[in-house]
C-alpha positions as CSV (number, residue, x, y, z in Angstrom):
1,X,72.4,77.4,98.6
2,X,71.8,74.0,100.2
3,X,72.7,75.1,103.7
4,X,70.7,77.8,103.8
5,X,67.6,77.3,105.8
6,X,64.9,78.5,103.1
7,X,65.9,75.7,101.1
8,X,65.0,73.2,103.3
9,X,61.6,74.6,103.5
10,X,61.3,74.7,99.9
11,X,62.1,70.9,99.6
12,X,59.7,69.8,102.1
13,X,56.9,72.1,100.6
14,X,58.1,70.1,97.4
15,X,57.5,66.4,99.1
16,X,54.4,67.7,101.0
17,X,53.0,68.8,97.5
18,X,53.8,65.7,96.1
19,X,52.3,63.6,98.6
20,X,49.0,65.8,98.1
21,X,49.2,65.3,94.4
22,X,49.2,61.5,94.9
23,X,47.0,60.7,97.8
24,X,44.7,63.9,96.8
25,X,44.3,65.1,93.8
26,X,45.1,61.8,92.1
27,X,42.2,59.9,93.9
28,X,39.3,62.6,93.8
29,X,40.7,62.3,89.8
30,X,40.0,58.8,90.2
31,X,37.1,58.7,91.6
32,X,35.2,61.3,89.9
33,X,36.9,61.7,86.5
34,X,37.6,58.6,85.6
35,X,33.4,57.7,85.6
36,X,33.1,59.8,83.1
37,X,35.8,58.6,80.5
38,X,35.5,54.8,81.6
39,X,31.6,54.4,83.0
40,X,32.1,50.9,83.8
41,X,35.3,51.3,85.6
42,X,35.2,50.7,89.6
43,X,38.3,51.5,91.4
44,X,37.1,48.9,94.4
45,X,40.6,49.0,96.1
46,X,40.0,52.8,97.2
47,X,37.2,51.7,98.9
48,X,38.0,49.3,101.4
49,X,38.7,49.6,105.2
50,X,42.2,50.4,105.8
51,X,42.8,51.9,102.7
52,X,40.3,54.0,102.9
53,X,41.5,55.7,106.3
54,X,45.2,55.7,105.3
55,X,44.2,57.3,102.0
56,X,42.2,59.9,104.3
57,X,45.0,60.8,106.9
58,X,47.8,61.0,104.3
59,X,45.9,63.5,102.1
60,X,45.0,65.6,105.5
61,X,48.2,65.3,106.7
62,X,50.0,66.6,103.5
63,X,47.8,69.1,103.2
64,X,48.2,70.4,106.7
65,X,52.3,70.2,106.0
66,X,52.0,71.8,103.1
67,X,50.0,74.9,104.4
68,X,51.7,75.3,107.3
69,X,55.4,75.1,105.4
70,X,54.6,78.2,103.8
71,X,53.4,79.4,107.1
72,X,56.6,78.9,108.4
73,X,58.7,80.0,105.8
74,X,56.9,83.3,105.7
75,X,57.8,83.8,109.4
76,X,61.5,82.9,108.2
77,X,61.6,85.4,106.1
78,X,60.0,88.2,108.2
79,X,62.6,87.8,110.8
80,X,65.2,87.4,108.4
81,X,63.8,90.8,106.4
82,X,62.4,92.7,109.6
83,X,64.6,91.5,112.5
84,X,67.7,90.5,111.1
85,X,69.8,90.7,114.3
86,X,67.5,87.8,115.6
87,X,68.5,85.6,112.2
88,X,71.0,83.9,113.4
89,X,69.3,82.1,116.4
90,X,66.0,81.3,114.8
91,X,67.0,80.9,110.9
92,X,69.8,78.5,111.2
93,X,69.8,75.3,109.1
94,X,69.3,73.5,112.7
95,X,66.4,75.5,113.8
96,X,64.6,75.1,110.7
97,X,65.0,71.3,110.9
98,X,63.2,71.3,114.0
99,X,60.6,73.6,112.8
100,X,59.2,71.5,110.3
101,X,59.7,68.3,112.0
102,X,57.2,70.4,114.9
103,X,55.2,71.3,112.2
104,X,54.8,67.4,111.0
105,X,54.5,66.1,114.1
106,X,51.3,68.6,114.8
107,X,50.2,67.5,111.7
108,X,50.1,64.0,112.4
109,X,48.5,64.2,115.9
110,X,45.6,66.6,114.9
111,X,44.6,64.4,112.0
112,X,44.5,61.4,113.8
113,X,40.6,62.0,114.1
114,X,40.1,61.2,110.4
115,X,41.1,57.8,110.0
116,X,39.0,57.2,113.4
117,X,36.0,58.7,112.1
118,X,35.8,57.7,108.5
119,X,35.1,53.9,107.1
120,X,33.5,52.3,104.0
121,X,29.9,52.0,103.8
122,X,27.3,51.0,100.8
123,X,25.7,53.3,98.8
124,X,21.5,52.8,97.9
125,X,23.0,51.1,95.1
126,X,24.8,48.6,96.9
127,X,28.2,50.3,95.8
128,X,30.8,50.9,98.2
129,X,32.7,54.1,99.0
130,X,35.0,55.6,101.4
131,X,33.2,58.4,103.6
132,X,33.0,59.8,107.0
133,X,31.1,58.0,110.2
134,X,27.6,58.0,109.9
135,X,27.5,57.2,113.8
136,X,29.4,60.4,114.5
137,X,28.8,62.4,111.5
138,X,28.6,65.9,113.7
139,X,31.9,65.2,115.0
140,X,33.6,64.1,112.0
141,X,31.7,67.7,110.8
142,X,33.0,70.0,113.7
143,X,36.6,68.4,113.0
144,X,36.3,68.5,109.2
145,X,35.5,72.1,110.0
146,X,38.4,73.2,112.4
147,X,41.7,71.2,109.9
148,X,39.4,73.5,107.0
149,X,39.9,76.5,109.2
150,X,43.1,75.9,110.0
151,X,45.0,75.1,106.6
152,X,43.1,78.1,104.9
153,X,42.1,81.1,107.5
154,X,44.5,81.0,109.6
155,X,47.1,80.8,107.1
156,X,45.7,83.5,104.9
157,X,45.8,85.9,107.8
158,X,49.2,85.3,108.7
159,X,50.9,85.0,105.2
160,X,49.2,88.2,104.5
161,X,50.4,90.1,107.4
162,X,53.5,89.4,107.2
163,X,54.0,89.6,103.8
164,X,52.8,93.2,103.6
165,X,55.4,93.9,106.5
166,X,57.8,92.5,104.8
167,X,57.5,94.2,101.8
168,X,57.2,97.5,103.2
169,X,60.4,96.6,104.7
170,X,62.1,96.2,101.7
171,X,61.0,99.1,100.2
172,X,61.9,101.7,103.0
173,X,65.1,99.9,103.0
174,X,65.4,100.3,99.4
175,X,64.6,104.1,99.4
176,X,66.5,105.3,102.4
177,X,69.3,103.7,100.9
178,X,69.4,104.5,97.2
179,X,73.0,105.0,97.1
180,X,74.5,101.6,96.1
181,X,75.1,99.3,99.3
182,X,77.8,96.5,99.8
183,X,76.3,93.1,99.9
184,X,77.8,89.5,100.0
185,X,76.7,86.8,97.8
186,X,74.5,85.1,100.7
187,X,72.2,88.4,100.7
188,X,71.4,88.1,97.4
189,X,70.3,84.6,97.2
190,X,68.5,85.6,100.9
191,X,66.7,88.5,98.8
192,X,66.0,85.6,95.7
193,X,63.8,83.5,98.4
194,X,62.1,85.9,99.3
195,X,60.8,87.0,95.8
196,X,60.2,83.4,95.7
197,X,58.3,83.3,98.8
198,X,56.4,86.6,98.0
199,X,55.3,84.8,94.4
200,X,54.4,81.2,96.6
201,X,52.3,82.9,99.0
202,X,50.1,85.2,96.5
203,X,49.3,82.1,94.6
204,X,48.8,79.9,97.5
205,X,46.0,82.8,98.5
206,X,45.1,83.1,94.6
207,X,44.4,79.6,94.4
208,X,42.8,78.6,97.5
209,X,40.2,81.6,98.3
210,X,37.9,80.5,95.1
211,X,37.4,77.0,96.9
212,X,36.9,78.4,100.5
213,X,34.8,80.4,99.3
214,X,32.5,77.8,98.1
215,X,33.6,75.9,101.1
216,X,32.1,78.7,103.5
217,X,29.0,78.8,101.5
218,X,28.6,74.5,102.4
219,X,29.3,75.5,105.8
220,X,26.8,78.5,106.7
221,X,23.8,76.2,104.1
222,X,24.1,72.9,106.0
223,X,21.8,71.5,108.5
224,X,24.3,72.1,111.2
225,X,24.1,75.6,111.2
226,X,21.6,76.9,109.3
227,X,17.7,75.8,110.0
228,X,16.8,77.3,106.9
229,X,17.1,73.8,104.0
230,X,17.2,74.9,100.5
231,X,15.3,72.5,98.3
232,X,16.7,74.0,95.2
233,X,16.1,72.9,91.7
234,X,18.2,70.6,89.7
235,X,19.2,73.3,87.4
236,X,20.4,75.8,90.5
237,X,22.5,72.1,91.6
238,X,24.1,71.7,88.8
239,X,25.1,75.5,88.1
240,X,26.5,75.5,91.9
241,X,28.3,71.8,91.6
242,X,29.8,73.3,88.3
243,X,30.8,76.2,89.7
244,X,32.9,74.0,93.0
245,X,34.4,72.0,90.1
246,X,36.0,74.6,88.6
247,X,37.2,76.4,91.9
248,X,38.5,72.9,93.6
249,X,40.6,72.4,89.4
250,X,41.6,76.1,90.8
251,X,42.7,74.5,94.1
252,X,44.4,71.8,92.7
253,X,46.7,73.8,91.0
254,X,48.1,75.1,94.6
255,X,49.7,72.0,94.6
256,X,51.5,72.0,90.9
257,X,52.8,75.3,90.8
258,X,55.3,76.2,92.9
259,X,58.1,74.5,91.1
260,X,57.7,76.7,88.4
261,X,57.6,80.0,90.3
262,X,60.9,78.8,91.7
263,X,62.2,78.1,88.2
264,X,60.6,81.6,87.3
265,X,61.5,83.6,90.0
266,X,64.6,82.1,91.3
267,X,68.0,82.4,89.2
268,X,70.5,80.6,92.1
269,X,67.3,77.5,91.6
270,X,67.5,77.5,88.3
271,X,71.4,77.2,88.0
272,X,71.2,74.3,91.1
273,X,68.3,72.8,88.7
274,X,71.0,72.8,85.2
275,X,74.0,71.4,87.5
276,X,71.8,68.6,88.7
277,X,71.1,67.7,85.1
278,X,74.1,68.4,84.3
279,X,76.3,66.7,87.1
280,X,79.4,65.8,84.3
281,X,79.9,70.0,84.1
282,X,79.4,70.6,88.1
283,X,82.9,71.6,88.5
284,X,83.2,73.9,85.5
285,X,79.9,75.1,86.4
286,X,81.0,76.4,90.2
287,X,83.9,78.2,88.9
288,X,82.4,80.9,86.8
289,X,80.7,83.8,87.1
290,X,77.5,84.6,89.2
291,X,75.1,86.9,88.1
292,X,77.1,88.2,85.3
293,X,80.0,89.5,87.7
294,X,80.3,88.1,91.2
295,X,82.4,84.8,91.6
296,X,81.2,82.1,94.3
297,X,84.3,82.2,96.2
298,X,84.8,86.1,96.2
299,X,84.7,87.9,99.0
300,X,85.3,91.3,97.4
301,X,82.7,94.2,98.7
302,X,81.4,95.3,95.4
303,X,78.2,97.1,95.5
304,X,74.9,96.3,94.6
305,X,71.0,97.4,94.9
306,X,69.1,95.0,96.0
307,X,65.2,96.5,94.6
C-alpha cells in the first residue's frame, strides 16, 4: 500500500494539513479566541517583524499545498479510473514524487509576495499587530485576491469535473460488466482510494464554499471594486461578522477531517493504522486473510465486483 502512488499524496495532504493547523488555524485561535477567555492576555511574539511574515508565508504556503494535493490526486485518479492504459507512465510512485515536489515548489514562489508585503504596524491603541502593507495595500489586495482564487475556484471546478467523470466511469463500468470480473489485490486498494478521494473532495467543497462565499461577498462590497460604501449599522456588523465566524469554524474543519474519512472510508488504512500500533503483531498480521478471503501474497484470479 506504501508504494502505491495515492499514498504518497495522502501523506503529504496529511503534513500540509498539519502545517495549516499550526501556523493557521492555531494563531487566528490565538489571536481572536484567546481575548475572549484571557482579556489581558497579549500574544506580543506573533506580532513582531520576522515572525510575523514567516507566520504569513507558511500558513499561505500550506494552504496552497494542501488545495492543490487534492488537485492532484483527483487528476491521479481520473487517469488511473478513465485512462488506465496511460497509468503506468504518469501514476508511478516516481512521477508522483515529482508532482508534488512541482506543486511545492509553485507554492513557494507564488507566495513569496506575502512576506514582502505584510509587516507589524500599531493599532489607534498603540497595540501592535501583524497585517498587510499599508504602502501597497492594493497590491497586497489584488494578490490576496488571485492565491483566494486559486486555492478555492479553481480547485472547485476541477475536483468537480473530474470527479463526476470519474464516477460515471465507474458506474458504466460497473453495469456493462455485472457478471463478476477477475481482479488482483492492487485493484481493490486502487478502487479504496478512490472512495477515499471521492469522500476528501466533497468535503473539501462542503467545507470551503460557506467561507468563499462570505469571502466573495468582502470582495464585490470593498472600496476596490464597488463605489457604492455601506455604512451599515452595528447590529447588521455584528449579524454579518457572526455569520463569517461560523463559516471560517466551517472552514477550519477542511483541515481536521480527512484523517477520519480515511479511517472511515478506507479498510487497507485502517489495517496499516492497527499494524503501526501494533508493530509487535506486524508479521502475524501480513499473513492472514484480506478482506475476509484474499491472501496478500495470492495471486489466484478469484472474482470480484468492484461497485
Amino acid at each position: 500500500m506504501r508504494c502505491l502512488s495515492a499514498s504518497t499524496y495522502l501523506a503529504t495532504l496529511s503534513t500540509s494539513d498539519l502545517l495549516v493547523l499550526i501556523f493557521y488555524v492555531a494563531v487566528e485561535w490565538l489571536r481572536r479566541g484567546l481575548a475572549y477567555l484571557v482579556p489581558d492576555a497579549k500574544l506580543y511574539f506573533l506580532d513582531i517583524n520576522g515572525v510575523c511574515q514567516i507566520q504569513l508565508y507558511l500558513s499561505y504556503v500550506s494552504r496552497f499545498l494542501s488545495a492543490w494535493i487534492i488537485v492532484a490526486f483527483t487528476v491521479e485518479r481520473y487517469i488511473g479510473v478513465c485512462h488506465p492504459l496511460h497509468r503506468r507512465y504518469i501514476c508511478s510512485s516516481k512521477s508522483t514524487k515529482q508532482i508534488v515536489s512541482s506543486i511545492l515548489v509553485v507554492a513557494i514562489v507564488i507566495v513569496i509576495y506575502k512576506p514582502i508585503l505584510s509587516g507589524v504596524y500599531k493599532s489607534s491603541v498603540g497595540t501592535p499587530y501583524c497585517t498587510g502593507s499599508k504602502e501597497h495595500d492594493f497590491a497586497a489586495f489584488v494578490l490576496d485576491s488571485i492565491f483566494a482564487i486559486l486555492i478555492t475556484l479553481v480547485p472547485f471546478i476541477v475536483i468537480t469535473v473530474l470527479n463526476i467523470l470519474i464516477m460515471r466511469k465507474l458506474f458504466t463500468r460497473n453495469k456493462r460488466q455485472k457478471a463478476c470480473r477477475v481482479i488482483t489485490e492492487e485493484s481493490v486498494i486502487r478502487l479504496e482510494f478512490t472512495i477515499i478521494l471521492l469522500a476528501i473532495s466533497i468535503c473539501f467543497i462542503a467545507f470551503n464554499t460557506p467561507y468563499f462565499v462570505f469571502w466573495c461577498r468582502n470582495f464585490l462590497t470593498s472600496k476596490y471594486v464597488s463605489r457604492y460604501v455601506d455604512n451599515a449599522s452595528d447590529a447588521n456588523l455584528q449579524y454579518w461578522r457572526g455569520l463569517l465566524y461560523i463559516a471560517r469554524t466551517i472552514f477550519y474543519m477542511n483541515y481536521c477531517v480527512n484523517f477520519f474519512l480515511y479511517s472511515i472510508t478506507g479498510a487497507y488504512f485502517r489495517r496499516e493504522v492497527r499494524m503501526l500500533f501494533t508493530y509487535s503483531n506486524t508479521t502475524e498480521t501480513r499473513q492472514q486473510p484480506i478482506l475476509g478471503r484474499y491472501s496478500r501474497n495470492s495471486h489466484s484470479n478469484t472474482p470480484l465486483t468492484l461497485l
